[in-house]
KEFIRO-361218 format. One line per field, with one value per residue (C-alpha): residue in three letters; x, y, z; residue number from 1. Coordinates in steps of 0.25 Angstrom, whole numbers. Layout:
<rs>
res [ALA_...]
x [X_...]
y [Y_...]
z [Z_...]
n [NUM_...]
</rs>
This chain:
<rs>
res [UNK_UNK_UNK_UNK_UNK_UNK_UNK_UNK_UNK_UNK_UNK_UNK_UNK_UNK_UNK_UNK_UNK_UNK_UNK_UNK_UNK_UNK_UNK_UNK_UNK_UNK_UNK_UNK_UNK_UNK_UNK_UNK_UNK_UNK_UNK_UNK_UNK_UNK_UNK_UNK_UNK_UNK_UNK_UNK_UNK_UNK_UNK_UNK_UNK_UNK_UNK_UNK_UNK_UNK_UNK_UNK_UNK_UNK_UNK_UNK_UNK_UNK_UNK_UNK_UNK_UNK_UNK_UNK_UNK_UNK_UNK_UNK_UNK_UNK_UNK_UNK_UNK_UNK_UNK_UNK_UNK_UNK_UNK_UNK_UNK_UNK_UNK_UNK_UNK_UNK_UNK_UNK_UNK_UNK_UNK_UNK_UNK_UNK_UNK_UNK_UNK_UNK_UNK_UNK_UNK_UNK_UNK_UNK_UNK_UNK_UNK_UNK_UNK_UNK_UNK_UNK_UNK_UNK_UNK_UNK_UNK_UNK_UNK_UNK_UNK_UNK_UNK_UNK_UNK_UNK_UNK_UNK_UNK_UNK_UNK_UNK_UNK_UNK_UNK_UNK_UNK_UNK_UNK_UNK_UNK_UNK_UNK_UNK_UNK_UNK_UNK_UNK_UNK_UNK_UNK_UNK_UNK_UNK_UNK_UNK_UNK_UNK_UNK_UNK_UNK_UNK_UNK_UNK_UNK_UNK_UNK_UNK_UNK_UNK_UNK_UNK_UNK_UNK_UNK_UNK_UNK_UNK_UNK_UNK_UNK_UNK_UNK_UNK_UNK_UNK_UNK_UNK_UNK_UNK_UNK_UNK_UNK_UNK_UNK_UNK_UNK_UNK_UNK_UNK_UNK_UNK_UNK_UNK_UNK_UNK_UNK_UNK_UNK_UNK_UNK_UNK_UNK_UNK_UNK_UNK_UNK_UNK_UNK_UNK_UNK_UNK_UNK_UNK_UNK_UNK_UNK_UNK_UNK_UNK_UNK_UNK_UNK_UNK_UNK_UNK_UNK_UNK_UNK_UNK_UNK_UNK_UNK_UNK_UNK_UNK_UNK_UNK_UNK_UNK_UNK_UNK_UNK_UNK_UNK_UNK_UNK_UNK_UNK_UNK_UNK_UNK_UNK_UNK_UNK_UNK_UNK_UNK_UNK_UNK_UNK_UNK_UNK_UNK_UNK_UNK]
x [-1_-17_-20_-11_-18_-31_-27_-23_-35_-44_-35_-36_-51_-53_-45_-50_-64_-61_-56_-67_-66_-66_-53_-44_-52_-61_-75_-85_-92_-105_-107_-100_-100_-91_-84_-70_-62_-62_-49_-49_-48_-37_-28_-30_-25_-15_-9_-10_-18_-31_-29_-15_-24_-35_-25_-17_-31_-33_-17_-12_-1_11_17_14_25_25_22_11_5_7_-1_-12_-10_-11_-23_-30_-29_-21_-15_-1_-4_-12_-2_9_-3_-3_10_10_0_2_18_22_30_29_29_40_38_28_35_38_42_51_48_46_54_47_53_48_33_32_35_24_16_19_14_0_-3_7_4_18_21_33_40_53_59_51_39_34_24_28_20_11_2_-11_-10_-3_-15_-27_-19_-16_-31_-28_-23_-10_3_-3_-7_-5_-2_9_20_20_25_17_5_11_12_2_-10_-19_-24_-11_-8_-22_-19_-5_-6_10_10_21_30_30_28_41_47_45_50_64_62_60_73_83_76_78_94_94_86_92_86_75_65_51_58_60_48_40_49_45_30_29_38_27_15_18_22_26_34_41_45_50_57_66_70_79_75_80_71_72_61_59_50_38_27_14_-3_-11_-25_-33_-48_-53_-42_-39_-26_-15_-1_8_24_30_45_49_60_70_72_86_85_90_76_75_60_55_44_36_28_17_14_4_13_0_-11_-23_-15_-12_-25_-31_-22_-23_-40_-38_-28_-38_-49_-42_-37_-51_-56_-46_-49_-66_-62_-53]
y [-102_-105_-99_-86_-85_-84_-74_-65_-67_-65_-53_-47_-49_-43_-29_-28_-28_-18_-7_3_7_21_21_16_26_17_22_13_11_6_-5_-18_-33_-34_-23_-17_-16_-26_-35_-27_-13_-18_-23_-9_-2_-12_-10_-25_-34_-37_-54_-53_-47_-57_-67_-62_-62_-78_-81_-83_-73_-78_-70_-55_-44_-35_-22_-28_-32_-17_-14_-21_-16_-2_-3_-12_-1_-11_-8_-9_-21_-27_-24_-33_-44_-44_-46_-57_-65_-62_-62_-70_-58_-44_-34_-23_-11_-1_9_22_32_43_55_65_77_90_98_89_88_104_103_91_103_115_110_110_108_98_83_80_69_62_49_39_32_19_30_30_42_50_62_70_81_84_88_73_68_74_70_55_54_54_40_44_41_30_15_11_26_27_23_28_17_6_17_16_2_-5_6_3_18_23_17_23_38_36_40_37_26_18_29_33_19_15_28_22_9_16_26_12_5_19_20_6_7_19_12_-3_-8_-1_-13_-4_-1_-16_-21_-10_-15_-29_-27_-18_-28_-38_-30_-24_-30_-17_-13_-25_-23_-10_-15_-25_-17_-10_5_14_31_39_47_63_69_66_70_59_59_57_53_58_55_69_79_70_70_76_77_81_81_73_78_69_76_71_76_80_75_61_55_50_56_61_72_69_82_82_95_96_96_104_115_104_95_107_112_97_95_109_107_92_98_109_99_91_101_107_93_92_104_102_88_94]
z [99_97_112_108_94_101_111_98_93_105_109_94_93_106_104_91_98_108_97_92_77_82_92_80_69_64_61_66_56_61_68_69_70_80_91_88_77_65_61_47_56_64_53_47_60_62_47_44_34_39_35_45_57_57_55_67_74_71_75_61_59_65_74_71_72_85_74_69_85_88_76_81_95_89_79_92_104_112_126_127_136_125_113_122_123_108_106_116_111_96_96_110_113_120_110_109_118_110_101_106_95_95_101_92_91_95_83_74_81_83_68_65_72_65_52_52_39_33_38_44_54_61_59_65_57_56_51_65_66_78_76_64_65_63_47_47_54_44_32_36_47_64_64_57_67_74_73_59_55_65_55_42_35_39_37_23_20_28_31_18_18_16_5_-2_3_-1_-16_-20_-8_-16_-17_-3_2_-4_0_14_12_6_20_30_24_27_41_43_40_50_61_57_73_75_77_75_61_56_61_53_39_43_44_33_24_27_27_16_2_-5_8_6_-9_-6_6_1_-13_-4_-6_2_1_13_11_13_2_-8_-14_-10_-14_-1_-2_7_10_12_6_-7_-13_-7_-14_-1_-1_9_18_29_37_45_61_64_79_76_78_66_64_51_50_38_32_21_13_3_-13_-22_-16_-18_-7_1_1_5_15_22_23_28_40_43_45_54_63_63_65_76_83_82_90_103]
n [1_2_3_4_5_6_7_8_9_10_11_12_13_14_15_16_17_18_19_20_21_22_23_24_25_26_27_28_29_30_31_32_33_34_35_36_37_38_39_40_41_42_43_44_45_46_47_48_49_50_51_52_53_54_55_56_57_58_59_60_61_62_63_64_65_66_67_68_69_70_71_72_73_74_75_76_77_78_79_80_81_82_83_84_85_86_87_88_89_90_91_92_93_94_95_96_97_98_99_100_101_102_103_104_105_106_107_108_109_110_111_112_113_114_115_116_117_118_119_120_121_122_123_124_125_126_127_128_129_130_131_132_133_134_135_136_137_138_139_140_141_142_143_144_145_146_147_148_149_150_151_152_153_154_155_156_157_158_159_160_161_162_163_164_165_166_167_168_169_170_171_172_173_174_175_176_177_178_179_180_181_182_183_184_185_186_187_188_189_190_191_192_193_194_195_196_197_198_199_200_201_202_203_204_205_206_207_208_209_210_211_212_213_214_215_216_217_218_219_220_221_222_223_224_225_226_227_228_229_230_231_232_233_234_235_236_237_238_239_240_241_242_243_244_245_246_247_248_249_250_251_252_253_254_255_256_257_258_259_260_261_262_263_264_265_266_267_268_269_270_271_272_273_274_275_276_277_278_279_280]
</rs>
């Protein structure tokens, strides 16, 4: 294994130094020792702990799940060809043909469209975000929807931020953990679902407890505190609504509970879509 733990490393070492801090929404920060991106950095993108990416860098992990390869891929800019290279010489194995959500129903995106003020976006059942729109995007910044911010509950449990800008986080990271176990007895095969239990049960220790006392809370109203960097506090009330095409998608819609919050989030909108529209 010693040739193939040196491969892993080299190949790691050598996309991390091809990555710019900007592509992935790093600010540069002035110069640095070395080129590309640091092994801190790509645990962050990745969603994992910084100790357990330099130790899959030196071959000291084991063998790491295909989740947590395509993580990596992700947070690295990797090729197709070069996320099936991972896996190979970090697993042995091919990886599993590259997840292709849902399409989205076009009721339920004309109505993500239709509501430009109210952050709202779309998700499956494994909390997948298949679309949101742009009041989604100033409340929770650009990279909402993809990489690490393309599933909403491992944005909950394993993206560090998340957990600081959630101000009831405990609540509404129980809430999903109850959510995750009715979805699982609806979808009891669906292999993208039980490998996202099984990394967040090992990730993440709270997960875990709440995981095996046996709760089961289908989520679909609530009142949460979001912190956010510029507009402050915001208290917003949470609906998740159910499609009725079968598809099993949920569209999740925030609006603002008092007229502090709803004056905040209406001027953070406005300036990013006059942002938006100064860039095209």
């Amino acid at each position: 294994m010693t040739p193939r733990r040196d491969e892993l490393a080299a190949f790691l070492r050598a996309a991390r130094e091809r990555v710019r801090p900007e592509e992935v929404g790093l600010a540069g920060l002035g110069r640095r020792r070395t080129p590309g991106l640091r092994r801190q950095e790509v645990a962050e993108l990745a969603a994992v702990s910084v100790d357990w990416y330099v130790r899959l860098e030196q071959g000291r992990v084991g063998t790491p799940g295909s989740a947590v390869l395509d993580g990596i891929a992700a947070a690295l800019l990797l090729s197709p060809a070069e996320r099936v290279h991972l896996h190979l010489i970090a697993r042995g194995e091919a990886p599993p043909p590259q997840y292709v959500p849902a399409p989205l129903g076009g009721s339920l995106r004309a109505v993500l469209q239709g509501m430009p003020l109210l952050p709202a976006y779309v998700v499956d059942f494994r909390f997948d975000v298949l679309a949101c729109n742009a009041a989604a995007s100033a409340l929770f910044g650009p990279e909402f929807g993809h990489g690490p911010l393309g599933n909403t509950a491992r944005m909950l449990f394993l993206v560090p931020d998340t957990r600081e800008t959630n101000l009831d986080w405990a609540q509404f990271a129980r809430e999903m953990v109850g959510n995750l176990r009715v979805n699982q007895a609806r979808h009891p095969d669906d292999p993208r679902l039980a490998e996202l239990i099984a990394e967040l049960r090992a990730a993440s220790r709270e997960f875990a407890v709440w995981w095996d006392d046996q709760r089961v809370h289908e989520r679909s109203r609530g009142v949460k505190r979001i912190r956010h960097e510029t507009a402050g506090t915001l208290t917003v009330a949470y609906d998740m609504l159910a499609a009725l095409d079968g598809s099993d998608q949920r569209l999740f819609v925030l609006t603002p509970a008092d007229g502090q919050s709803e004056r905040a989030l209406r001027t953070l909108v406005t300036a990013h879509a006059t942002a938006l529209a100064t860039a095209g």
